[in-house]
N, C-alpha and C positions, 0 to 999 in steps of 0.2 A: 706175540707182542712183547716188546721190552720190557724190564723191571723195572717201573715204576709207579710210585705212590697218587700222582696227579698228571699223568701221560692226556698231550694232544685236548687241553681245555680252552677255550676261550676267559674274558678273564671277568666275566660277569656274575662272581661267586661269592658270597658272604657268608658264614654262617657264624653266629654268633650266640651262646650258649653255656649252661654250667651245671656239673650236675645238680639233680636235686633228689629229696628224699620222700618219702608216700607222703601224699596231702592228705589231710581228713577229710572228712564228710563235711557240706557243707550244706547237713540237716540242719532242722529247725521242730520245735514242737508247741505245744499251745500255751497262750499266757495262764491259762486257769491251772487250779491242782489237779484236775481230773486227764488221766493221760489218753494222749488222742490216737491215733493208730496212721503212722503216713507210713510210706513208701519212702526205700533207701536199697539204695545197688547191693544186692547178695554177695559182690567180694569187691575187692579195694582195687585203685586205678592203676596202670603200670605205673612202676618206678620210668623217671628219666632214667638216660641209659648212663652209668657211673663207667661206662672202660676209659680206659685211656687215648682208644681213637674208635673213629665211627666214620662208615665209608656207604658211598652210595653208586653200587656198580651202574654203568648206563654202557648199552650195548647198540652199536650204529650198524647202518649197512655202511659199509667200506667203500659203496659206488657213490651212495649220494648223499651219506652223513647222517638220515635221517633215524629218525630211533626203531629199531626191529621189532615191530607189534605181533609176530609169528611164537608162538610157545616156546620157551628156550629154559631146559634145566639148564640149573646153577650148581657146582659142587664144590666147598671150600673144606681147605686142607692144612694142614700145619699146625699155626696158635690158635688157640680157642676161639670159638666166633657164637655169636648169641642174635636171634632178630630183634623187631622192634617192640617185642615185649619182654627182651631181658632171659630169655627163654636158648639154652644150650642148641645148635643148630648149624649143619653142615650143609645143608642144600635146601633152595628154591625152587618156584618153578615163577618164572614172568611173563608176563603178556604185553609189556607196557615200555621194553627196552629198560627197565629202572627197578633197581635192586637195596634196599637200603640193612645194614648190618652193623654188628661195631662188634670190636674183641668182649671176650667174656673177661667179668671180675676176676682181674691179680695177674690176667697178661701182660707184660713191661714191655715196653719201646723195645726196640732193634731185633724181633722176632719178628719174623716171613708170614705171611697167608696166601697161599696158591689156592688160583681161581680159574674151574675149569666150564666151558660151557657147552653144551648141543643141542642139535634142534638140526637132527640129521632131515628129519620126515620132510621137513620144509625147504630143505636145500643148502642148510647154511654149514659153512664150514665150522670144525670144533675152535674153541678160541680160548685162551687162557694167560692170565697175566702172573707175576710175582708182586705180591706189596711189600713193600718193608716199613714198618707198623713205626709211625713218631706221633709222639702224644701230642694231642690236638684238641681242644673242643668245638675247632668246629668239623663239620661234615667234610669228609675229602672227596673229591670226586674221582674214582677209575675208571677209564673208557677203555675199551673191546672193542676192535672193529671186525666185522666179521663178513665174507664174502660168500652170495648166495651162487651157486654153480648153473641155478636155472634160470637165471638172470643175466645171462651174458652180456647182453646185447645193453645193456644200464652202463655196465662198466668203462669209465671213460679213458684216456688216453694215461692221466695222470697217475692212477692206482691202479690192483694188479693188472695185468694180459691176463688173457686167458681162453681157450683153445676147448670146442666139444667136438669129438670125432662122431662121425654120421651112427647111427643103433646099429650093430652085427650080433645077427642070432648066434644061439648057440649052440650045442649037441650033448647033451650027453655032460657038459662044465665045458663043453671044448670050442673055442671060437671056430666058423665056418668060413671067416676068411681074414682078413688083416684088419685089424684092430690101428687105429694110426691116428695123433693129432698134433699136430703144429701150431703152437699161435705166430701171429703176424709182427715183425717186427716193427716197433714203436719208439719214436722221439719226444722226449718228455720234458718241458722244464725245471730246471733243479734250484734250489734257493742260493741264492748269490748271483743271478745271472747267468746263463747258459742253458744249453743243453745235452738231454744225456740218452743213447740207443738203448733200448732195450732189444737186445739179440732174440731172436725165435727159438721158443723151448718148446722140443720136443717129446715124445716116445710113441714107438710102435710096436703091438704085440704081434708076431705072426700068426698064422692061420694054425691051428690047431692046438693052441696051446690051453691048457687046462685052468680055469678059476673055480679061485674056491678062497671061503671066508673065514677067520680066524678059526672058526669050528669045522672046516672040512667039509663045509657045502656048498652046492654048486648054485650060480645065479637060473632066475626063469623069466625066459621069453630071451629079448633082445641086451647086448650090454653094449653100455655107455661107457668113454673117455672123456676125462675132463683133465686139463694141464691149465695150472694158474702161476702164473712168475710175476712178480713186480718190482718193482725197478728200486734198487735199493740204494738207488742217488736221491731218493726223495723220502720225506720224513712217512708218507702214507706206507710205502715198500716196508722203512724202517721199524714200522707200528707192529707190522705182518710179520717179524722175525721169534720165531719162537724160543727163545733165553740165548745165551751167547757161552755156554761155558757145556766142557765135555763133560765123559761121567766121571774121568779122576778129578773133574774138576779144573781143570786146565782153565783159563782165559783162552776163547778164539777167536780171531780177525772171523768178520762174517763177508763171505764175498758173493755170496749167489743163495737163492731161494728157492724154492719148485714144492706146487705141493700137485699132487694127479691123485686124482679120483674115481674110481669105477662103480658103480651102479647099474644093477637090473632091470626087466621092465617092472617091479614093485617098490623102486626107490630105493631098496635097501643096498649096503656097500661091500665092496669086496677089494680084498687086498691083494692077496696072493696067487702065483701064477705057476705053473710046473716047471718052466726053465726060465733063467734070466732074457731082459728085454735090456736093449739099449735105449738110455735119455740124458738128452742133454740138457743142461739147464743154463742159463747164461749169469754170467760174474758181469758185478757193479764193474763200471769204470773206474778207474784210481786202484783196484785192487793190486795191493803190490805182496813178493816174494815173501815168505815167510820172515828172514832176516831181517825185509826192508829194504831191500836194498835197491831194488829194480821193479820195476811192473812186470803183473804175468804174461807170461808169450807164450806160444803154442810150442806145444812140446813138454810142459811144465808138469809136475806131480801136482792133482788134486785131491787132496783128501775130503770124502762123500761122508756127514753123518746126519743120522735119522732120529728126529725127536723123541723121545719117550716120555709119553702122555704119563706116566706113573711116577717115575722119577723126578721127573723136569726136568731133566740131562738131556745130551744130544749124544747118541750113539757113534761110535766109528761103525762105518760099514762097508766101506772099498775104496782102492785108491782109482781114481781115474785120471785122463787126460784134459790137459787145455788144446782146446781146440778152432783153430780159426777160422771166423765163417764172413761173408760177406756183412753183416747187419753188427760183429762183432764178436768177442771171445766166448765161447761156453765152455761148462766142464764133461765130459762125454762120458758115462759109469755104466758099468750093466746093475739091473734095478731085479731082486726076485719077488716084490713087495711093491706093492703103495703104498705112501705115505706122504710125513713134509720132509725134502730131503734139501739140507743145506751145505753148502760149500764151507768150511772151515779151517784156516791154520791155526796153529799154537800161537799164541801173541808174541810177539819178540820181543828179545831181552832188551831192557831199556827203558821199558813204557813208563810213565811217570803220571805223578799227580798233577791235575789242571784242577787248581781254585779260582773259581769264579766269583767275583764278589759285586752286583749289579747296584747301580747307585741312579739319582735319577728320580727317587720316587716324591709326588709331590706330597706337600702337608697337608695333613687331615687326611688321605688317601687309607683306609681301611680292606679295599679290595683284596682277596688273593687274585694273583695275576701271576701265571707260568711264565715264565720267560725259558727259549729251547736254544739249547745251545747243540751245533751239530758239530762234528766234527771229523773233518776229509780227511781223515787217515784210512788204512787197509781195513781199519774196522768197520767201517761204514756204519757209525750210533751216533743214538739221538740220545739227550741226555735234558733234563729238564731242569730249573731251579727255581725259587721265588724269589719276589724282589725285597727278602724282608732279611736278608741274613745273607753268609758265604757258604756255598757247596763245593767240594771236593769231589772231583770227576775223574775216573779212572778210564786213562784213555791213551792214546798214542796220537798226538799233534801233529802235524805236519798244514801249515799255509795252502791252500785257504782255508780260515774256517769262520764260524759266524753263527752270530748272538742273535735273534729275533725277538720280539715280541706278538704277542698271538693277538691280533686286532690292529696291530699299531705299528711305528716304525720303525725296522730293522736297524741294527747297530752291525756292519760287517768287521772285521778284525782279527789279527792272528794272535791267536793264542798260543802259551807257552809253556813249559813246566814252571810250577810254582806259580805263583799269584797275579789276577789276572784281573784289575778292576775295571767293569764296561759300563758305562752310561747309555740310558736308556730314555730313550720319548716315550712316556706314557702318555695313552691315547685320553680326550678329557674326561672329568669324572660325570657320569651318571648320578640323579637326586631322586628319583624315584623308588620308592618302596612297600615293601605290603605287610602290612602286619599280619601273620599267623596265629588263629586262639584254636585249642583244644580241650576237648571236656567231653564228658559224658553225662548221660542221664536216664532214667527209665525210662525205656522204650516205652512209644505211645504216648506217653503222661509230660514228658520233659521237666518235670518235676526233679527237686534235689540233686542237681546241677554241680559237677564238681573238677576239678581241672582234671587234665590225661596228658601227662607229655610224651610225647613220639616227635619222629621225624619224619616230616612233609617237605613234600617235592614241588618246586616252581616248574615248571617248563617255558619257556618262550618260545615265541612265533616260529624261529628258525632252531627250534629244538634244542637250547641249552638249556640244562637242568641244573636247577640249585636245591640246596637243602638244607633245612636247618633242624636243630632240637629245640622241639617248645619245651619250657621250664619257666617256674614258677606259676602266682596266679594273677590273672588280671580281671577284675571288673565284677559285675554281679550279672546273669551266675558265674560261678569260679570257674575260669579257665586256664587251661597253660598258654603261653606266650613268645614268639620269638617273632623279631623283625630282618626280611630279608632288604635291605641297603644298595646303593650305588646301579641300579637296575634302569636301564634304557624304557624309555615310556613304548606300551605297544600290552598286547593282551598276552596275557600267562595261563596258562592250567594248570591248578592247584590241587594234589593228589594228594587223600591221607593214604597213609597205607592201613594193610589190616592189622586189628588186635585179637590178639586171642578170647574167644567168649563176649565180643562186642561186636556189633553193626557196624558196617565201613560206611561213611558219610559220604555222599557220588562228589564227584571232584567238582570244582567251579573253577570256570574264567573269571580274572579277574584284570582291569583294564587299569593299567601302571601309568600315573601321569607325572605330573613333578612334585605331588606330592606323597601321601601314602595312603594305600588302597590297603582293606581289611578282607579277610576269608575267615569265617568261623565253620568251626566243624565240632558238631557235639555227634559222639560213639553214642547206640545204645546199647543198655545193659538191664539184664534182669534183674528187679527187684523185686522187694518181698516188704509184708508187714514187719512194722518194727513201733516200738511205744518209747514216744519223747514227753519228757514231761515240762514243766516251766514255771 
């Protein structure tokens, strides 16, 4: 997946918010001198969350958008990160495709958080984004798209290909006969009009060749091939590309993708093999020469590198051939590993800054709304902005390229070095909203009632999630409060997440009209005798 802060959103997102500080008790005791004995929560409600930014990962299938309800660890990395009880924190686990987190107290803007995910058992590939942290209060949303391998036949034409070779026993680690899979070459639509091949990507293992997994063990029963390429003329491909920069840290043009997969008859994965295998993997259209100068043509040096899950770098790891095939170019490399293996040049000299500056927006319009800007050069990225300010885009221009709106109507146009203002049709505004309350209270009793701010999750029908921080108090009993805004009428599911040492309140529909609809959610918490007087 690309680095970015709000990658691949629809623009149905409001979150609105400020920190706050512990509420009191909103005990009470008796009017007489004589002191009475009530019930009051044993420890104090979370703090709203005070970081500088607050993110809500949501993880898709890649085939059909919908949110991954299969188990999936979360592991974050870099600048501090805290959950939704303020509480120091590097990993999750979700069931629910939706992750909510925010940097820990006295992390500053313009530090990284790497985000990695798995949930091998189920079939999904690993997936991991870069954030680069701007202070925000409201909720930013990252999306993951992630591609199930057992799933093939879901997978549509437009997102990745992908290829499972028939089960081949084994012996002993040693395959018993050829090992082989090809996907089928595909014609995809690309944004701006047209169409774009996706070439057949390969690899074959021969017959006898030995597997064994990072630790030197061999698979049991039958082993699987799986080869996945997606077309990196389309923003879904572009989603799929795991970071863009070598380990010296180089900028690279990205021209081609392949990730291949091996698994046993127990689901578990295996990388490595005794001798090298040849695969080819097939280069975007428009991919041109390192200099720039010319498009790639067969005969061309391809330099192969290999992500590193650790680093978040991309390895060099051989140079191969371009190669031409009927369906279109690929780059042809011997592999002694699986992995995600990407085509790569150094960026050419020259590349310059694209400011974008989108204008357009109507009055009173409150929404965050992504606006994707892509652009057809050798680098083949996707690059995102809002419509509320100008972004600086590091990139290498070349006609065509083109400004979109996610919902609404596309703005096509060539961009240029230096400044670049596009006007934009925003699609109309949405009036619909739901108030959010949270609070807690003694379990059982409902009794002494008192706000709890966290971040809760909207979903809609067609699976966009929104998210806000409740803060401050509203009403009797005392709750926290946040209203989500600008929201299409139709039914939502409304998730708290969990607190630490309190009850999670079951999620409710909640049915969005032109007005505003409410969700209350009171945590419980153990309480204890306590003497008020009056």
């Amino acid at each position: 997946m690309r680095s970015n802060t709000q990658p691949s959103f629809k623009y149905a997102v409001l979150a609105v918010a400020s920190a706050a500080a512990l509420f009191g008790l909103a005990g009470c005791g008796s009017s007489s001198d004589t002191a009475t004995p009530i019930e009051v929560p044993l420890s104090p409600p979370v703090q709203a969350l005070t970081s500088v930014a607050k993110y809500n990962l949501v993880l898709r299938n890649s085939a059909t958008g919908a949110l991954i309800t299969d188990s999936v660890a979360i592991t974050l990395s870099g600048a501090g990160t805290v959950n939704v009880s303020n509480a120091p924190t590097t990993s999750f686990t979700t069931t629910n495709g939706l992750q909510a987190f925010a940097t820990a107290p006295g992390v500053a803007a313009g530090g990284t958080i790497r985000v990695s995910t798995q949930s091998r058992a189920a079939g999904w590939t690993d997936g991991d984004a870069t954030i680069t942290i701007s202070a925000s209060d409201n909720v930013q949303n990252v999306e993951i798209r992630l591609t199930n391998i057992t799933r093939v036949a879901e997978i549509p034409a437009a997102v990745p290909v992908a290829a499972v070779a028939a089960p081949v026993a084994t012996t002993g680690g040693a395959t018993t006969a050829v090992v082989a899979a090809a996907t089928t070459p595909k014609v995809v639509s690309v944004p701006g009009g047209g169409t774009s091949t996706i070439a057949a990507a390969s690899v074959s293992i021969p017959a006898a060749t030995r597997i064994t997994n990072a630790a030197g063990q061999t698979p049991t029963g039958a082993l699987q091939v799986t080869v996945i390429a997606p077309s990196l003329n389309t923003p879904e491909g572009q989603a799929a590309i795991p970071g863009d920069t070598a380990a010296d840290g180089t900028l690279l043009t990205i021209g081609g993708l392949m990730t291949n997969l091996m698994t046993d008859a127990t689901g578990a994965r295996f990388t490595n093999f005794s001798s090298p295998v040849t695969a080819r993997m097939p280069i975007a259209t428009g991919t041109r020469t390192q200099d720039g100068a010319r498009l790639l043509a067969a005969g061309d040096t391809a330099p192969i590198y290999v992500w590193n899950d650790t680093t978040k770098r991309l390895d060099f790891r051989t140079n191969g051939t371009v190669v031409s095939t009927p369906s279109g170019l690929v780059a042809e490399y011997p592999k002694s590993s699986f992995s995600r293996d990407v085509f790569g040049l150094a960026s050419p000299v020259g590349v310059c800054d694209v400011t974008v500056n989108i204008t357009g927006r109507p009055a009173g319009d409150t929404r965050v709304v992504e606006v994707r800007v892509r652009l057809s050069s050798a680098r083949s990225t996707a690059n995102s902005v809002t419509f509320s300010g100008v972004r600086t885009i590091f990139g290498s221009p070349s006609p065509p390229n083109s400004v979109s709106l996610e919902g609404g109507a596309p703005s096509y146009v060539n961009l240029a070095c230096g400044p670049n203002t596009i006007p934009v049709v925003f699609p109309p505004l949405n009036t619909g909203s739901i108030v959010v309350n949270t609070g807690e209270a003694c379990t059982g009793t409902g009794a002494q009632a008192r706000a709890l701010p966290t971040i809760v999750t909207a979903v809609s029908g067609n699976g966009e999630p929104t998210s806000v921080t409740t803060t401050g108090s509203a009403g009797t009993p005392a709750r926290a409060s946040a209203t989500i805004t600008g929201l299409a009428a139709g039914t939502y599911s409304v998730t708290p997440p969990a607190v630490a040492n309190r009850t999670t309140p079951a999620a409710q529909n909640v049915v969005v009209g032109t007005g505003a609809a409410t969700a209350n959610f009171d945590y419980g918490v153990a309480c204890g005798p306590a003497t008020g007087g009056g």
